[in-house]
Structures are given as structure tokens and as C-alpha cells.
C-alpha positions as CSV (number, residue, x, y, z in Angstrom):
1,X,0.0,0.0,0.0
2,X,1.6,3.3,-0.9
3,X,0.3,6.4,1.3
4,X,0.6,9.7,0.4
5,X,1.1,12.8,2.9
6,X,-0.9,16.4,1.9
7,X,0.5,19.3,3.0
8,X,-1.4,21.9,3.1
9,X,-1.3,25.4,5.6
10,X,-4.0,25.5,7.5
11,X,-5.6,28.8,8.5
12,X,-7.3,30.7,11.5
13,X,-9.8,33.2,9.7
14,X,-11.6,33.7,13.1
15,X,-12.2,37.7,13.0
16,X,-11.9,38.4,9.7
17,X,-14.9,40.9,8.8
18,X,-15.5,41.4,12.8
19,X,-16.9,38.0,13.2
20,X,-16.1,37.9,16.9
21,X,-18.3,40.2,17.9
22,X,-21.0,37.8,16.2
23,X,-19.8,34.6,16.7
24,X,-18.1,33.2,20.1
25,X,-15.3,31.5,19.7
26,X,-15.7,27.9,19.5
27,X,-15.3,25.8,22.7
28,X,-13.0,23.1,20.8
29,X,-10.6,26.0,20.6
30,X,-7.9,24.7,22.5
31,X,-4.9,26.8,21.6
32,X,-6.7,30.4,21.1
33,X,-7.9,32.0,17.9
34,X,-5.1,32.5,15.1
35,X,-3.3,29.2,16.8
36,X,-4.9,26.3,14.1
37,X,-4.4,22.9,15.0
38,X,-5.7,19.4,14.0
39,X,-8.7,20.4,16.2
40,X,-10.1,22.8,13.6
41,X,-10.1,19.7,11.2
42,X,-11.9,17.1,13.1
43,X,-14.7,19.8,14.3
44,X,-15.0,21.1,10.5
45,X,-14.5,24.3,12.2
46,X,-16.5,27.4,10.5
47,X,-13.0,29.3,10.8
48,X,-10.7,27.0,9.3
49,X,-9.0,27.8,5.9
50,X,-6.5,26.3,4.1
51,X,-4.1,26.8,1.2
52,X,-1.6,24.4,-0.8
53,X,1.5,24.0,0.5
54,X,3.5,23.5,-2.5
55,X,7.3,23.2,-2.9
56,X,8.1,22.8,1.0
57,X,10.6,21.0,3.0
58,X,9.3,21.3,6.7
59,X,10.1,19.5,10.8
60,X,6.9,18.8,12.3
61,X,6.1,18.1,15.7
62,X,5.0,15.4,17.8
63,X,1.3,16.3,16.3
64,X,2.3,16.9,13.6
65,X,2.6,20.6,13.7
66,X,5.1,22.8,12.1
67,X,6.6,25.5,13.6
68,X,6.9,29.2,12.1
69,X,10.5,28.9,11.6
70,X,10.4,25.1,10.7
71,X,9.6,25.2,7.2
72,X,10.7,27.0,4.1
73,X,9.0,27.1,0.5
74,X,10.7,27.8,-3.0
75,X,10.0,31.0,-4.0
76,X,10.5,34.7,-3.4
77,X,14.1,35.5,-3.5
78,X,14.4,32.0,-5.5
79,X,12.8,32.4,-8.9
80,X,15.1,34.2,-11.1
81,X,14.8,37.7,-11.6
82,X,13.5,38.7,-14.1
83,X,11.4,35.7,-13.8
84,X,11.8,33.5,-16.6
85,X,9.3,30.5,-16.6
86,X,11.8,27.5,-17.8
87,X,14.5,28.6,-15.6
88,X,11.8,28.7,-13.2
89,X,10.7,25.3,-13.9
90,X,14.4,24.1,-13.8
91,X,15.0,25.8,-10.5
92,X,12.2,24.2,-8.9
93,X,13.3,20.9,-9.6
94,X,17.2,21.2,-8.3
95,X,15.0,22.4,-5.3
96,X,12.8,19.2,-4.9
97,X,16.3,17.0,-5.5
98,X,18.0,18.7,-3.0
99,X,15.5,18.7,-0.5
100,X,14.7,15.1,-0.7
101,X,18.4,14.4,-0.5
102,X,18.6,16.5,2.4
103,X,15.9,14.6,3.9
104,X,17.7,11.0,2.9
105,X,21.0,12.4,4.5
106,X,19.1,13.0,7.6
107,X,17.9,9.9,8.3
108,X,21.0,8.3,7.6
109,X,23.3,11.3,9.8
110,X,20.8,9.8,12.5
111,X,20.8,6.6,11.9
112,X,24.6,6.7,11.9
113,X,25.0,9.0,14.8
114,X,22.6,6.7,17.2
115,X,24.2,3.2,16.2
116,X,20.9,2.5,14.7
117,X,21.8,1.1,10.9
118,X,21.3,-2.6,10.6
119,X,24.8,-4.6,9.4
């Protein structure tokens, strides 16, 4: 069975248009408005919002959670100026090799470093 991971941003949009002075905030709110977690998902919260997540190396947390300076995306000072849409194209992919080599060498700098690697 192959399994394949979404990532996607998820989004507090609790207040936008002055909705808390009509709505109250929801009681499965655990962390606080503008603080989303994977509670907003399983209640289908009315708040929630989400975006693709595209081009993204990230650590997550024990839940599953990523920090705000745990992640980086391709893009901004990385496209090529003046933006040119093959070298664009080409620059995104040396960015997906090198990030999933950086993610192989970390496993195996772990691996190595905890006397984990099977002879």
C-alpha cells in the first residue's frame, strides 16, 4: 500500500470581517484564535482555511505541527529575476532534489550518529 502525505497550511480566519463580535469562539478552541491545530479539522471548524502548501521542506512536531521557523518554500528570493518561466521550472526541480536528498542524509546522519543502521 503506498500512502501519500498532503501538505497543506491551514488557517485561522476567526475575526476576519469582525466575526467575533457575532460569533463566540468555539469551545474546541484549545490553543486560542489564530493558533490552528488538527482540532479545527476534526470539528469542520466554520473558521478554518486552508491553502496548498506547495514546494516545502518542513520538521513537524509530535502532532504533527510545524513551527513558524520550521519550514521553508521555493519561491521569493528563488525564482530568477527577471522571472523567466523555464528557468523557473528548472529551478524548482534542483530544489525538490535537494531537498529530498537533504531529507535521505538526515535519516541516515541519524541513523549513523545513534548506532541505529542494521549490518
Amino acid at each position: 500500500m503506498a500512502f501519500t502525505h498532503l501538505i497543506v497550511e491551514l488557517h485561522c480566519l476567526y475575526g476576519i470581517d469582525e466575526q467575533e463580535q457575532v460569533n463566540p469562539v468555539p469551545p474546541f478552541c484549545k490553543n486560542g484564535v489564530r493558533k490552528p491545530g488538527y482540532h479545527c479539522l476534526v470539528e469542520n471548524c466554520e473558521f478554518s482555511g486552508h491553502a496548498p502548501a506547495p514546494l516545502e521542506i518542513a520538521y513537524s512536531d509530535e502532532l504533527g505541527e510545524v513551527d513558524f521557523d520550521a519550514w521553508i518554500g521555493f519561491g521569493g528570493d528563488m525564482d530568477p529575476d527577471p522571472y523567466n518561466t523555464k528557468l523557473a521550472s528548472e529551478l524548482k526541480e534542483s530544489w525538490k532534489n535537494l531537498c529530498k536528498k537533504k531529507v535521505n542524509e538526515a535519516y541516515d546522519g541519524y541513523m549513523r550518529q545513534h548506532n541505529l543502521l542494521e549490518d
